[in-house]
Each structure stands twice: as C-alpha cells, then as structure tokens.
Backbone as CSV, one residue per row, in Angstrom:
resi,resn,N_x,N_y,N_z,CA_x,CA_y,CA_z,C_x,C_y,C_z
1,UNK,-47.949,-107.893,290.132,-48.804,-108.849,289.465,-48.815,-108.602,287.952
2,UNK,-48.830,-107.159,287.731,-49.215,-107.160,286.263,-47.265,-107.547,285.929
3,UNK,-46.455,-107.117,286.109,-45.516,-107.714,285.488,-45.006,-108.654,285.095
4,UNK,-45.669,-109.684,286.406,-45.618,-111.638,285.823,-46.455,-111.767,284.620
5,UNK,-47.554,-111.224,284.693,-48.674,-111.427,283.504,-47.806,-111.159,282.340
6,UNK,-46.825,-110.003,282.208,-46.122,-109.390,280.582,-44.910,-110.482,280.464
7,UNK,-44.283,-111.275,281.634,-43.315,-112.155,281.189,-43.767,-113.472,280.845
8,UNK,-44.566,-113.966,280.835,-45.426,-115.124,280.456,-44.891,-115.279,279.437
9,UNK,-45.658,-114.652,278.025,-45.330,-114.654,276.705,-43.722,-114.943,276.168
10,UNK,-42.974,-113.843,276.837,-41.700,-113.777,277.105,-41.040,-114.838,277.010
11,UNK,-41.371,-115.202,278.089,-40.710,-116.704,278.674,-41.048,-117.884,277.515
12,UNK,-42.061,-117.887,277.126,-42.817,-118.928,276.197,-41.952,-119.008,274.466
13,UNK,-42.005,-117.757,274.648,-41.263,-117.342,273.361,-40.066,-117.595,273.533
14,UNK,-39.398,-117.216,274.206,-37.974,-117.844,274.855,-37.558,-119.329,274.369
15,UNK,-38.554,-119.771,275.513,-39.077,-121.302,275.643,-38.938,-121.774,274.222
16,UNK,-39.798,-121.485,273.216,-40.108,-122.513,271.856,-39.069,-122.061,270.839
17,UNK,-38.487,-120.251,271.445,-37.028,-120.742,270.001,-35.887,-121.309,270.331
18,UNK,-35.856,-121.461,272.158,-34.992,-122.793,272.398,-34.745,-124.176,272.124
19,UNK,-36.126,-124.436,272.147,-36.470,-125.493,271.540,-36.228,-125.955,270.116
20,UNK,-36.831,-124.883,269.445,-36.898,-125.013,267.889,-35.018,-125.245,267.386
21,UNK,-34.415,-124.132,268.081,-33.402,-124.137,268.085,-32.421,-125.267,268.390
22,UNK,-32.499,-125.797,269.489,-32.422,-127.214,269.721,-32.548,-128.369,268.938
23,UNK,-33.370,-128.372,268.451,-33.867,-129.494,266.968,-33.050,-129.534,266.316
24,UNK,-33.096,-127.943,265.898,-32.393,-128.157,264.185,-30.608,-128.466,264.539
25,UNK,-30.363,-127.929,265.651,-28.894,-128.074,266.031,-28.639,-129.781,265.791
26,UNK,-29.877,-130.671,266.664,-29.122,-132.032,266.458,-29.880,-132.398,265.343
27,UNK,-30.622,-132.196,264.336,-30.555,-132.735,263.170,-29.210,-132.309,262.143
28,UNK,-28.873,-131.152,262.161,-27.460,-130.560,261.918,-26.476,-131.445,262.047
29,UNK,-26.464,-132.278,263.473,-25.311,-133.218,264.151,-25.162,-134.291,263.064
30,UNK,-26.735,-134.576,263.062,-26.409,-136.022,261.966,-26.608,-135.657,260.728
31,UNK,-26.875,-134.996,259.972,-25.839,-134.064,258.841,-24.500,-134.468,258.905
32,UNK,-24.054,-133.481,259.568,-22.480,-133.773,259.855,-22.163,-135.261,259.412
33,UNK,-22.464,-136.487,259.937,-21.652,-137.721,260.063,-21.605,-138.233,259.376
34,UNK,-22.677,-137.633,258.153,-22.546,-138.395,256.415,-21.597,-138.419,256.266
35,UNK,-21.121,-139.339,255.070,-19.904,-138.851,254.139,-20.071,-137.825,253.311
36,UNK,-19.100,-137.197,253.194,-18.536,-135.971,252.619,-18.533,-136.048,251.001
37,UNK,-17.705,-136.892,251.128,-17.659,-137.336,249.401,-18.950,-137.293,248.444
38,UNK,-18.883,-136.292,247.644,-19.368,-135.933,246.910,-19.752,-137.298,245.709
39,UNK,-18.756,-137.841,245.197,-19.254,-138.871,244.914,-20.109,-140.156,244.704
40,UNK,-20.073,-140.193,246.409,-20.345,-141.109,246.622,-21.954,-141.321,246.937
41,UNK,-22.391,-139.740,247.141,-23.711,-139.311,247.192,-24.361,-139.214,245.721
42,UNK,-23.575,-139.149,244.591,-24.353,-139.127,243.297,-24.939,-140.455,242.784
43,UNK,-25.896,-140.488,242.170,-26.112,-141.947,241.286,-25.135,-142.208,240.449
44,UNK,-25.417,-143.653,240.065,-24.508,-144.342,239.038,-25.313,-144.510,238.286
45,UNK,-24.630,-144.129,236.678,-25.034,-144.094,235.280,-26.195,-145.535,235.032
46,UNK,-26.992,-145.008,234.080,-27.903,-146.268,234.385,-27.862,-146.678,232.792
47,UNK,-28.742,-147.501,232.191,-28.717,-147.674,230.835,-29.213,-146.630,229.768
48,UNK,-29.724,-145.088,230.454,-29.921,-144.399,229.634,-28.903,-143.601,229.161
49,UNK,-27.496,-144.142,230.303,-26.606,-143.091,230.055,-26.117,-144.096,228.650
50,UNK,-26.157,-145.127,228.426,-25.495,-145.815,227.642,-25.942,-145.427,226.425
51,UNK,-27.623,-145.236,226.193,-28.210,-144.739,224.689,-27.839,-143.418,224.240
52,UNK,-27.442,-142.362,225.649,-26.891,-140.673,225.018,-25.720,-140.706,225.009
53,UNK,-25.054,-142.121,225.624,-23.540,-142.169,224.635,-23.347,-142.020,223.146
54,UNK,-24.376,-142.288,221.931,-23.668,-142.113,221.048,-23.667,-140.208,220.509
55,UNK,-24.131,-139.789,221.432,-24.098,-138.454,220.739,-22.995,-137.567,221.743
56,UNK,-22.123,-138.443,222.226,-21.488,-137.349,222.932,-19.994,-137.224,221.751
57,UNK,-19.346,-135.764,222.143,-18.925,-135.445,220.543,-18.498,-134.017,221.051
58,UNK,-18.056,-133.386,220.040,-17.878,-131.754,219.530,-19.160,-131.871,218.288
59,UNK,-19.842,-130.643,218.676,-21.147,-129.926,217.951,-20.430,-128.971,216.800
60,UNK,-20.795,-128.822,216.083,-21.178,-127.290,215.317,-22.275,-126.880,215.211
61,UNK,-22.568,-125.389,215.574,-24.191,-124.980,215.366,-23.737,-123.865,214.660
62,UNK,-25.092,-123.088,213.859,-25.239,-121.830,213.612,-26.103,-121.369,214.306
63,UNK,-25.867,-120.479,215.021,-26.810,-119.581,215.816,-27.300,-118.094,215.438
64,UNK,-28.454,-117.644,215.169,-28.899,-116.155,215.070,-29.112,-116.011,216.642
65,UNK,-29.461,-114.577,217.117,-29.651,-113.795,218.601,-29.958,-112.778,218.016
66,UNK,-31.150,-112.469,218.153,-31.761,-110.984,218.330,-32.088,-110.350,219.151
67,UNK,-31.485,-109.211,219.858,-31.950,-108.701,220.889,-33.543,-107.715,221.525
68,UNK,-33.726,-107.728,219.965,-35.287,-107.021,220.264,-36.277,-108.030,219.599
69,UNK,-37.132,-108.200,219.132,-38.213,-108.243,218.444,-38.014,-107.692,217.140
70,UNK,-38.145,-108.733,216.061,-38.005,-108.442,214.777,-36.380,-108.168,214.226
C-alpha cells in the first residue's frame, strides 16, 4: 500500500512532462513549415528609410577613448 501511495506523484510528474513535452514538440512542427527565407520574414523599407537616405555615405570622425577616469 504504502508503495502505490510514493508512485502517485511519480506517475503525475511523468504524466505532465509528457505532456508539456508534447506541446512544445507540435508547436515546434509548425515552426518548421514557415518559410525559411530569411528575407522574406524581414519588413520592407518604409518612408523613413527614404529620409536616412540622405546621410548614407563614408564618415570621418575624431575620436578620444580614455580608459580610466580623467
């Protein structure tokens, strides 16, 4: 008797990471069936890309870097 009582839990626990496990496997599935293409998942340029067109270019900067304080 007392040994059915200690597999209860067991079993339950068993039970719900089968489950859990189960889920994520077929949400995984339909993952999978997207397209791949990287592309085709990004947005398309909108009209703001059109206003930071005029600054696209080669820069010159001067830069300081100090590694401590002061």
């Amino acid at each position: 008797m007392r040994n059915t009582m200690m597999n209860k839990p067991i079993l339950l626990i068993a039970a719900a990471t089968l489950a859990v496990g189960g889920v994520g496997f077929a949400l995984g599935a339909n993952a999978m069936q997207e397209p791949q293409d990287a592309s085709a998942m990004m947005p398309k340029p909108g009209p703001e890309h059109k206003i930071m067109n005029q600054d696209v270019g080669t820069w010159n900067a001067a830069v300081k870097v100090w590694m401590e304080p002061g």
